[in-house]
N, C-alpha and C positions, 0 to 999 in steps of 0.2 A: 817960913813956909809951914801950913798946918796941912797935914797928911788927909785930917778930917774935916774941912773946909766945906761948908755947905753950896759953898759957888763955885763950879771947875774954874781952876786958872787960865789962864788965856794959854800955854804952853800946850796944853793937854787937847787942842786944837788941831792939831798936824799930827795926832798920834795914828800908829798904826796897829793893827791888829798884829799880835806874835803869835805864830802857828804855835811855838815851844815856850818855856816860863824864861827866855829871855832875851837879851838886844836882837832882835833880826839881824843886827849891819854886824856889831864886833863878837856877839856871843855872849857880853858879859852877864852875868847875875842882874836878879832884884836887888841884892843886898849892895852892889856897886852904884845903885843908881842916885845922879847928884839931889835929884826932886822924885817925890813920891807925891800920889795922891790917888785915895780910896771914892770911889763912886757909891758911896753908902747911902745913898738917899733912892736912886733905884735897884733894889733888889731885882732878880730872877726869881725863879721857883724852878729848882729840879722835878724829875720822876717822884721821887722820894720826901718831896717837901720840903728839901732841903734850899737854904737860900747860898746865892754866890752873888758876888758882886764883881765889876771891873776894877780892875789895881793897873794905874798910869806909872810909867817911869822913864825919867828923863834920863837916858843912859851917860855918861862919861863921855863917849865920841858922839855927843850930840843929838844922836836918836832919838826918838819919842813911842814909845811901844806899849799898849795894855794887853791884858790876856784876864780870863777870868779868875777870880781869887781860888777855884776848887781848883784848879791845873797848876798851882801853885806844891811844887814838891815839896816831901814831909822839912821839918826844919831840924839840922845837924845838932841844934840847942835843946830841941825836948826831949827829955829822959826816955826810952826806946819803950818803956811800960807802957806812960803818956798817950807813947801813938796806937796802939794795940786795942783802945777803948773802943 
């Protein structure tokens, strides 16, 4: 599976939109989910001119969920400086 795939996969068909950054049905994380896939071919454009993109994930019990890439919370991996920029 390529995360960056210029063609949505057929899965990412039945997804639902997540109010929150994760499964609507069990709650789990992005980082739990078995298939990922980035919608980097259409951008948004925030207030700010900032871009976001949809991030798809096929969760673990089955679900299928995107939410947009900025409502994605900071990551436990980046040095606490990192996020501050």
């Amino acid at each position: 599976m390529d995360a960056f795939a210029p063609i949505p996969p057929q899965w990412t068909k039945q997804a639902t939109h997540a109010n929150e950054f994760c499964c609507p049905r069990c709650r789990s994380g992005s980082r739990e989910a078995e298939r990922v896939w980035l919608n980097r071919r259409s951008p948004v454009f925030t207030e700010n001119n900032r871009r976001k993109w949809q991030e798809f994930y096929q969760c673990q019990c089955s679900c299928v969920w995107w939410a947009w890439s900025n409502d994605r919370p900071p990551s436990d991996l980046t040095p606490k400086e990192d996020c501050e920029r």
